[in-house]
N, C-alpha and C positions, 0 to 999 in steps of 0.2 A: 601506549607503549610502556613496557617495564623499563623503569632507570634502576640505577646501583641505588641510591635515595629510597627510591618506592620499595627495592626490594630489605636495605636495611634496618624500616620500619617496619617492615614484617615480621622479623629475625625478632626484634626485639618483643612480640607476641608471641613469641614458640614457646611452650611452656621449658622448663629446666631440664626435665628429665629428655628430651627431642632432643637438645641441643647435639649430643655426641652424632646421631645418627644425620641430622643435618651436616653436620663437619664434615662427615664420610660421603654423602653426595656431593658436597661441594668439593672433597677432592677430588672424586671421581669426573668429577665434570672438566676439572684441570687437564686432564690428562689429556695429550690428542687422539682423536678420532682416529684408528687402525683399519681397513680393512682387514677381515679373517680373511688368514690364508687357507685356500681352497687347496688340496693333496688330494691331486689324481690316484686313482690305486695302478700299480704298478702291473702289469703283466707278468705271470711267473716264466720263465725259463729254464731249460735242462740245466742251466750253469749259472743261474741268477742266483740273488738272493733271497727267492723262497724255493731252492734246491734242497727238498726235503731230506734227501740222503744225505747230503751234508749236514745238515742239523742234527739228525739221529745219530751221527758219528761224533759230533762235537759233545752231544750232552748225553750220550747211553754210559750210565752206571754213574752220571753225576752225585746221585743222592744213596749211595754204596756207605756215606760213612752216618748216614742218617736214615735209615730204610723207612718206608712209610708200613704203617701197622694199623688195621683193623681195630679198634676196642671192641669191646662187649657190645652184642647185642642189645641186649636190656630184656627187660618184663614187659611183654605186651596183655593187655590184656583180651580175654576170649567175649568174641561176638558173633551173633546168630550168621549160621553160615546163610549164604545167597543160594536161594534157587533159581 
């Protein structure tokens, strides 16, 4: 059986540089146990919220004061075409 004892005599074998990363398990271990919560996916609806048309009216021409732009191309260079 592990006691606090056995395991504090261990602790004092970790070499220096472990030490941080030890701390960080051990406060993780503090913490309580959470089950994840499981999120069913929602069904859409005409009138839900993922009513498409509603979204495209909330955010068409949001980015009007920042348009999005293309750069250059670039140089590519030439390779034997495929037959």
């Amino acid at each position: 059986m592990v006691t606090k004892e056995l395991l504090k005599a261990e602790i004092d074998k970790i070499p220096e540089d472990c030490l941080e990363l030890l701390f960080r398990i051990m406060k993780a271990l503090e913490a309580p146990m959470r089950k994840p919560k499981i999120v069913q996916p929602q069904k859409a609806s005409p009138n839900g919220p993922f009513d498409w048309h509603k979204f495209i009216q909330e955010t068409y021409g949001s980015l009007s004061d920042a348009p999005i732009q293309r750069g250059d191309q670039g140089k590519f260079e030439k390779r034997e075409i495929m037959e």
